[in-house]
N, C-alpha and C positions, 0 to 999 in steps of 0.2 A: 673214969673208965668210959672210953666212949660205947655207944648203941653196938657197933657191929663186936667187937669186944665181951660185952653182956652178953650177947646173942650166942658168940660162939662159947662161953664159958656154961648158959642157961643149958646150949644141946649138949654140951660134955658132960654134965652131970648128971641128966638125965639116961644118958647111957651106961649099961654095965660095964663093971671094968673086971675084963674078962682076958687079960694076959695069963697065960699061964707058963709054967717052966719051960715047957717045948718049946714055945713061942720065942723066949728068952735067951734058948741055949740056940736057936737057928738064926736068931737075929747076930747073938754072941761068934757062931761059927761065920757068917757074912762080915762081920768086923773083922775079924783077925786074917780072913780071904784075902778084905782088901789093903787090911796094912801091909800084908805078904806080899803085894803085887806092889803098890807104893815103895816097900823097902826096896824091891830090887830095881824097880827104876830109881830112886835115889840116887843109887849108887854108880849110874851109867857114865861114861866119859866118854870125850872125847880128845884127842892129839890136837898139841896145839904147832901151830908151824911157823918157822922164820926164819928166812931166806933158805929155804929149801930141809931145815934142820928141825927136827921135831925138838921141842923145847919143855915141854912138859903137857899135864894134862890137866882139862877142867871140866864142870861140871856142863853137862849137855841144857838145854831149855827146858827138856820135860822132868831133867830130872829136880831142876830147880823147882820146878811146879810141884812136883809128886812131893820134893822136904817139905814146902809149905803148904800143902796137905796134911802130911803126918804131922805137920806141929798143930793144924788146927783142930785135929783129930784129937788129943791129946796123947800122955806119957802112954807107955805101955804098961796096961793094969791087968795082964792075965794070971 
């Protein structure tokens, strides 16, 4: 383990560890906000076009962004 390592390990356990439920259930309500907001971009599309004829539909760039998000977030554990 290198020096800065120790160091930062030496101050964390000098500190109390003072999470409490509140903390937990606010942190828990902020997750489930932002999966909310992730899931519905997921799901965004757009029209695909050719030679003037709509052809089908695919996933937009943000929404690709936002699935690989939610996968790095993990499954849903509510």
């Amino acid at each position: 383990m290198d020096i800065a390592n120790k160091a930062f390990f030496a101050e964390t356990n000098r500190q109390p560890f003072t999470t409490d439920k509140l903390s937990v259930e606010k942190l828990q309500e902020q997750l489930n906000t932002a999966k909310k907001a992730l899931t519905d971009i997921s799901s965004s599309r757009q029209e695909i076009w050719r030679g003037g004829t709509s052809v089908g539909l695919e996933l937009t760039e943000d929404a690709k962004i936002a699935f690989d998000a939610l996968a790095a977030i993990g499954g849903d554990d509510e």
